[in-house]
C-alpha positions, -999 to 999 in steps of 0.1 A, spaced: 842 533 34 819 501 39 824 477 16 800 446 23 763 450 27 751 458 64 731 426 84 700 447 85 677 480 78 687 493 117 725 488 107 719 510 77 696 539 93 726 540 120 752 545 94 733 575 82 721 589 111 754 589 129 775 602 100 773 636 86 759 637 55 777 653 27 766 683 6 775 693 -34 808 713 -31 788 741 -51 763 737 -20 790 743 4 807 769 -15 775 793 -16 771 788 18 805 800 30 798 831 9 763 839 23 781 834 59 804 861 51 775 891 55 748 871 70 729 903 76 725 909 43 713 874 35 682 869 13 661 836 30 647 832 -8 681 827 -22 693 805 3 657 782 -1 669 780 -36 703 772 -28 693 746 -5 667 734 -28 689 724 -55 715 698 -35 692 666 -24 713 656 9 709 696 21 675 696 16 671 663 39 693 682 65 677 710 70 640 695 71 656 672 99 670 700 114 637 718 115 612 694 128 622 695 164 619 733 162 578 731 157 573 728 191 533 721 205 525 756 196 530 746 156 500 716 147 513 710 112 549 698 99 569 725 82 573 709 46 590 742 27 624 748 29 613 790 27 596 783 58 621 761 76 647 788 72 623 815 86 615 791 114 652 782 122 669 819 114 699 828 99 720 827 126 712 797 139 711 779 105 748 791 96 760 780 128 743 744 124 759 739 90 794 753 93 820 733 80 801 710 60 817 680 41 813 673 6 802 644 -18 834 654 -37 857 651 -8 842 622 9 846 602 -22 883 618 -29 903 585 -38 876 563 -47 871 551 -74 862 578 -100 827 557 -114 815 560 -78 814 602 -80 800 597 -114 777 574 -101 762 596 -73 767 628 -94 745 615 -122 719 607 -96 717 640 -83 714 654 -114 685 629 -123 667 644 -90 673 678 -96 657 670 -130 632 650 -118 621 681 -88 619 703 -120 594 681 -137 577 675 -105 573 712 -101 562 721 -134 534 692 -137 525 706 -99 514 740 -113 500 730 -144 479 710 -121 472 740 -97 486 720 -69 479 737 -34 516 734 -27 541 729 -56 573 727 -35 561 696 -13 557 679 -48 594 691 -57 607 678 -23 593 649 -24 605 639 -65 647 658 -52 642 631 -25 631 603 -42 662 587 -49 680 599 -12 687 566 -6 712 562 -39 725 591 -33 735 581 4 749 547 -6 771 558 -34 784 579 -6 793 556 23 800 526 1 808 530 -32 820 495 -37 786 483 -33 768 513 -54 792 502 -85 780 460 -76 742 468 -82 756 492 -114 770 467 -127 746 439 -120 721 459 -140 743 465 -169 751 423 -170 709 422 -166 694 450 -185 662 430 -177 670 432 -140 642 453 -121 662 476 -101 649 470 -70 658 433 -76 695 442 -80 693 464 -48 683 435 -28 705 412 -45 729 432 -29 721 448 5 692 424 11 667 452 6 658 481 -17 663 514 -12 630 524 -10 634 504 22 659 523 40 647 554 29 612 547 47 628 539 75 652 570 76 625 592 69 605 581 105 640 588 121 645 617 109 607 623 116 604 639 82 568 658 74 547 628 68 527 640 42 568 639 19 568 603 34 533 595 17 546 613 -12 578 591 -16 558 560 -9 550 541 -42 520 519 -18 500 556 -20 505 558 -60 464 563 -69 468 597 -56 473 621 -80 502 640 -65 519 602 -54 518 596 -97 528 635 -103 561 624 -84 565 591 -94 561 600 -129 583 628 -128 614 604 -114 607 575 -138 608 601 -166 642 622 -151 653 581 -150 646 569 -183 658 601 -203 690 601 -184 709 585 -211 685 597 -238 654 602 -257 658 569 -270 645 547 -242 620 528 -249 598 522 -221 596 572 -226 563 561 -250 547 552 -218 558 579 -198 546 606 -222 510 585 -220 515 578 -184 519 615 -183 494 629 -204 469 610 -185 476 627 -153 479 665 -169 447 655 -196 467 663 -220 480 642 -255 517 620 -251 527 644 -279 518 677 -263 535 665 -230 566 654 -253 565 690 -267 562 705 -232 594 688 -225 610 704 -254 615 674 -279 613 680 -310 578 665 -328 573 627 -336 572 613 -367 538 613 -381 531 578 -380 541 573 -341 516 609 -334 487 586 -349 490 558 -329 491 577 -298 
């Protein structure tokens, strides 16, 4: 496990691309059953399956892009049609034996599973807002916009992985400066943000670009850019509560992009009404 910050964005992209990246051990698990009677193997089920662990998702879309050949002109950004491009065989032998997040941090310090569980949760959360603003939007493709919000946060993920030590420093350098912009305490840190890294990993793993433009916050006037970014400040904020205060924002932030009011995106959500006073100022 690395325990001090790397000299420099190459050092970092080499860590992660020479390492095998670790799935959910629910991820893993469903796998080894599907492998079992492959022939009987819905792709659906397993794009679902894959859909809902971060780190598989990134794997198999690396996986795939050298498979598109000059014949294909476009990237394949679905992970339905990346396992009906790679097949089943071929996919279960490329990811037998996978490690897990769970196992790879086995003897760690228990915060740093905590840490990385609770941002794949806040992904998975944030691909499910994503998703549901997509379609309300009639957005041509809904599951780019769900890639691109499970993704956002890869970089987290990964670190928390291959050096907790330093995942738990910018923790706890936020908690000692709850005014502390985050990617301030990431570059406190490492020397650079996330966001940084996860550019950079993304031309190396020669990801679809149009899920780079997605991820990139320099392309945010675009309306699907703000239906992502939106979607993981929201999954962000609420992950300790509905009591955050910069939600009011989100839910106007929101509403602007859907055309709808803060309160009926707050009721979309599920939350129970406001009190009548905060419903008039909005």
């Amino acid at each position: 496990m690395l325990d001090h910050p790397l000299p420099d964005i190459e050092s970092w992209v080499l860590l992660f691309s020479n390492n095998s990246l670790p799935v959910l051990r629910v991820t893993k698990r469903r796998l080894d059953e599907m492998r079992q009677d492959v022939d009987r193997v819905d792709a659906r089920e397993l794009a679902r399956i894959i859909l809902q662990d971060p780190i598989m998702t990134v794997r198999m879309l690396a996986f795939i892009q050298p498979m598109r050949g000059r014949s294909l002109q476009h990237d394949i950004t679905t992970i339905a049609s990346a396992v009906m491009m790679a097949g089943m065989n071929p996919f279960f032998r490329r990811f037998n034996d996978l490690p897990t997040v769970e196992g790879m941090l086995k003897g760690q310090d228990p915060h740093a599973l905590l840490g990385v569980l609770q941002v794949i949760r806040r992904a998975q959360r944030a691909a499910d807002y994503a998703q549901e603003w997509a379609i309300w939007r009639n957005d041509i493709n809904m599951e780019e916009v769900r890639i691109a919000a499970l993704l956002h946060d890869l970089t987290e993920m990964l670190i928390w992985c291959f050096a907790p030590k330093l995942g738990l420093e910018i923790r706890a350098l936020q908690q000692a400066n709850p005014t502390m912009r985050s990617a301030d305490a990431q570059t406190a840190t490492l020397g650079l943000t996330f966001e940084d890294i996860q550019l950079e990993l993304c031309k190396v793993w020669h990801l679809p670009e149009l899920l780079q433009n997605l991820i990139d916050a320099s392309n945010a006037s675009q309306p699907r850019v703000r239906n992502v970014a939106l979607a993981v400040r929201l999954a962000r904020h609420s992950s300790n509560g509905w009591h955050d205060p910069a939600l009011p924002d989100d839910f106007k932030d929101i509403g602007h992009l859907l055309n709808i009011r803060p309160e009926v995106v707050r009721q979309r959500i599920g939350l129970d009404p406001m009190p009548a006073r905060e419903a008039e100022e909005d």
